[in-house]
N, C-alpha and C positions, 0 to 999 in steps of 0.2 A: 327459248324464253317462254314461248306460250306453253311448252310441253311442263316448264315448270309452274307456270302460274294454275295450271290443272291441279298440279298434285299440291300443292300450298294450299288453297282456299278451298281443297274437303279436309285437310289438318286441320286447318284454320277452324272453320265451323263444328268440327268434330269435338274441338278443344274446350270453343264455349259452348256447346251443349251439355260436355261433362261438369264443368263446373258448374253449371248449372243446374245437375243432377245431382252436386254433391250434400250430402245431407253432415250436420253437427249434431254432433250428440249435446243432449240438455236443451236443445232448439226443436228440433226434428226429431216424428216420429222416428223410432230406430226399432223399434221391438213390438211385435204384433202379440205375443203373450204376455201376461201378467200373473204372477203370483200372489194368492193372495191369504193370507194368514188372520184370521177372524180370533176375536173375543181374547187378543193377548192384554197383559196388566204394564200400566208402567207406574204403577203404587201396589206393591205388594205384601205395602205391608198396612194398607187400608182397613180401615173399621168393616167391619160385614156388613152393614146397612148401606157403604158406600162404595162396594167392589164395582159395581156395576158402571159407578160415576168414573171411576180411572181404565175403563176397555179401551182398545184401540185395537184394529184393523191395521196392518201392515202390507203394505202394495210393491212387489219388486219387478221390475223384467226377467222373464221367464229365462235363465239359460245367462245371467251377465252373471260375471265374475270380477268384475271389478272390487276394489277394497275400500276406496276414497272416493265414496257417491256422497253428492249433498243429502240432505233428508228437508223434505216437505213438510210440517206439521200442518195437519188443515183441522180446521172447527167450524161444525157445522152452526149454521143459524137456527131463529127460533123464541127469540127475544127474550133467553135467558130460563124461558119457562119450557119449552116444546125441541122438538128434534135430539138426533143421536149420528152416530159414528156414521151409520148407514142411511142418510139422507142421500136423496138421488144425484144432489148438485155436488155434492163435496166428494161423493164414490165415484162422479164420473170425472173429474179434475185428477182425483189421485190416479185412476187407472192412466186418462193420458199423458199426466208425468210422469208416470212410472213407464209406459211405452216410450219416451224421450231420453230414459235411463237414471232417472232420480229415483229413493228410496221416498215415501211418504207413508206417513202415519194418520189415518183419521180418528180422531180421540173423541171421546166423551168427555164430560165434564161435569160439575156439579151443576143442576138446575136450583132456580129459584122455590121457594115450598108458597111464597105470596103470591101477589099478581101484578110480577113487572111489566107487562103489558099496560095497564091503565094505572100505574103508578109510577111516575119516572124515577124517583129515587131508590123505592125499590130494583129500578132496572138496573140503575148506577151500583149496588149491593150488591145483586147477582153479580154484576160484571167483575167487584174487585175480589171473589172467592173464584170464579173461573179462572180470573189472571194469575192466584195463584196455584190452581191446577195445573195449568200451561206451564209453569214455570219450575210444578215436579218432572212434567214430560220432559221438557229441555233437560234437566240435570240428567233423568233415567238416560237418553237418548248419546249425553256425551257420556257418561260413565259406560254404555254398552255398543260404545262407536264400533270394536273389533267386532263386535258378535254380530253387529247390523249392514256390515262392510260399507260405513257411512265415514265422512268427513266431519266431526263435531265441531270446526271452523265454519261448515258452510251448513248450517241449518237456517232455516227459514220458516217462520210462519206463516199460515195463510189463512183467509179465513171468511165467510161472506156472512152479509147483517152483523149478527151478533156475533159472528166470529172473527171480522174484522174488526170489530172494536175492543175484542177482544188480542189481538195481536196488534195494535195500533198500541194498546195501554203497555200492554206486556212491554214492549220493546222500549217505549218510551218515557212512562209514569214509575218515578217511583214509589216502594209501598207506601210512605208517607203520605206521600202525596194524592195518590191514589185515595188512602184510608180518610184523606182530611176533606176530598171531594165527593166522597160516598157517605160523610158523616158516620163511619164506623169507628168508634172508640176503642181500645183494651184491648185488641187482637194482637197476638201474641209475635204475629209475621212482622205486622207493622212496628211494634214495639223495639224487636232484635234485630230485625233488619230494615231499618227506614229507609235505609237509599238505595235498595238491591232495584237493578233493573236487570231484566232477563238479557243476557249479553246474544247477539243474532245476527244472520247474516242480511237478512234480508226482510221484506214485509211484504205480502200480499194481501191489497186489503179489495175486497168486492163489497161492493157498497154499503161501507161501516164508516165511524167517524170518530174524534179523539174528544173529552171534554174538555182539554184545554190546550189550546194553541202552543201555548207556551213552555208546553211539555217536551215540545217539537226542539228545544235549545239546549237538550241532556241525551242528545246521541248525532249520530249521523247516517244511520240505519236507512240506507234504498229503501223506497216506498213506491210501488208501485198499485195505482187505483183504477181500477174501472166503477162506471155507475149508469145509473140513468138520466137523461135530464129534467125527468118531469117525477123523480122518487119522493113520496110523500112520507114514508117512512122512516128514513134517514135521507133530510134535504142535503142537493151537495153543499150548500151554506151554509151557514147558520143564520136561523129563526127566533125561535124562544129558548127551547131548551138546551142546558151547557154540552151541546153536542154538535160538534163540527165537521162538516161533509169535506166528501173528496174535492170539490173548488176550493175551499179552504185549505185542505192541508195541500195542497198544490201548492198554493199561491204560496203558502208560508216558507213552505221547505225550498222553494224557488231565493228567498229571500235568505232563506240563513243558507244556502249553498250545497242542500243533502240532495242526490241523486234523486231524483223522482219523474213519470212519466205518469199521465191523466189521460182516459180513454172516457172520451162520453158518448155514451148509446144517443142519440138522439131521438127522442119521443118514446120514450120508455121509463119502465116507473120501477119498483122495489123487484130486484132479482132479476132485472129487464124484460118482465112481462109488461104486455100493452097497458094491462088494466092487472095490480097483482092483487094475486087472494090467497092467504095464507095456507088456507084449506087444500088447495090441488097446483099441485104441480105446474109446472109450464108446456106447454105442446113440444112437437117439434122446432117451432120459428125459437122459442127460448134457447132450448137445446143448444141449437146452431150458435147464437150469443153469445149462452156459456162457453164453446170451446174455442169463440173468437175472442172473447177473452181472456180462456187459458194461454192461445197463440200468444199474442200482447204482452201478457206478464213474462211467458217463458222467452219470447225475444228480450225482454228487460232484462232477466235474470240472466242471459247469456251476458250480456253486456254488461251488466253490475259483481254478479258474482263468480260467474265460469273464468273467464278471459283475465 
């Protein structure tokens, strides 16, 4: 009896160490290379003035062969006016989902030519010609699922600042609605297609916010938010302006019943720096944030979209 209780309890513990070490793809790192495909178009048949506004960056695991990988869209921030494809925060999210075994795209978009920064309705302007930028990506992206060995069921947006408000609207606003909240009249999207919302798998939103609550009751789209709690940029509440932070769409999406999970930095402010400044990056300590954040979302995404 005792000769067998030796050899049991090194199986035994041998068993849960390995499951312990077992790693999920879309959860877990899986791939330490990344491919990475610079300056491709997913508007090709853009005006020349505005090639530059539809680039994207494409991020793969080096050496997968898989056919039905979700795809990531990410959009960098920037408040409509500033940043690109290759911002350091959205290039290092896509590398580590694409190390976990997702396809991600980091996209340009049109910028604003005014000054949404100290104009909010200007911001709200920007926001509704980006959403429907995002919204050529998505079509390019399912019409080229074979050639991208992606899932065109499981794409997802993602997106920090202004790029999560940007994916927040996309998913949930439609052009109408959008068009009637940004005071844009005659445009021709809104006009043909009033009630298009971009159809998706999922949402990543990094501390961005939706202008209206109520938008949140024309889908069912997983939302998954991280923020700060002390962000002055985009508050997780609402304040003054029609722009609703991640405690907000928490709370709501809790109430109408849409999958959603809320990570708050605690003592941290826009982008989860201590004290943010638009002008320089985050250290190291941000760094570490952001990929604890990535963790966070890509735990959600298993459990909302993978499984």
């Amino acid at each position: 009896m005792l000769k067998k209780i030796f050899i049991y309890v090194p199986l035994f513990c041998f068993a849960i160490i390995a499951q312990a070490q077992t790693k999920h793809r879309y959860k877990d790192i899986m791939y330490q290379d990344v491919t990475v495909e610079k300056d491709q178009t997913y508007n090709p048949a853009a005006f020349k003035d505005d090639k530059k506004a539809y680039l994207f960056d494409l991020y793969s695991p080096t050496g997968d062969d898989a056919k039905h990988r979700p795809l990531i869209i990410w959009m960098h921030g920037g408040g409509f006016k500033f940043g690109s494809k290759s911002a350091e925060d959205v290039a290092l999210w896509s590398k580590t989902f694409a190390q976990r075994g997702y396809v991600c795209a980091n996209i340009n978009y049109r910028l604003s030519k005014k000054n949404p920064l100290f104009h909010f309705d200007e911001l709200m302007k920007g926001s509704y010609y980006a959403v429907q930028d995002v919204k050529i990506a998505v079509e390019y992206f399912k019409r080229n699922a074979v050639r991208y060995g992606i899932d065109p069921d499981k794409i997802v947006l993602a997106g920090n600042s202004a790029g999560g408000i940007i994916a927040l609207q996309a998913a949930y606003a439609t052009n109408a609605e959008l068009a009637d909240m940004t005071k844009i009249t005659g445009d021709s999207i809104a006009i043909n297609r009033p009630h298009e919302r971009v159809h998706v798998a999922a949402v990543i939103n990094f501390w961005g916010g939706i202008y209206n609550l109520d938008w949140l009751k024309n889908a069912k789209v997983p939302i998954v938010t991280c923020l700060g709690s002390n962000d002055g940029m985009v508050s997780p509440t609402h304040k003054t302006a029609p722009l609703y932070g991640g405690e907000d769409i928490h709370a709501k999406a809790d109430a109408l019943g849409i999958p959603n999970e809320l990570k708050v930095f605690e003592g941290y402010s826009h982008e989860l720096e201590k004290r943010f400044n638009p002008f320089f990056s985050g250290g190291k300590g941000t760094k570490e944030r952001w990929l604890e954040a990535g963790q966070f979302s890509a735990d959600f995404l298993y459990k909302n979209v993978i499984e």
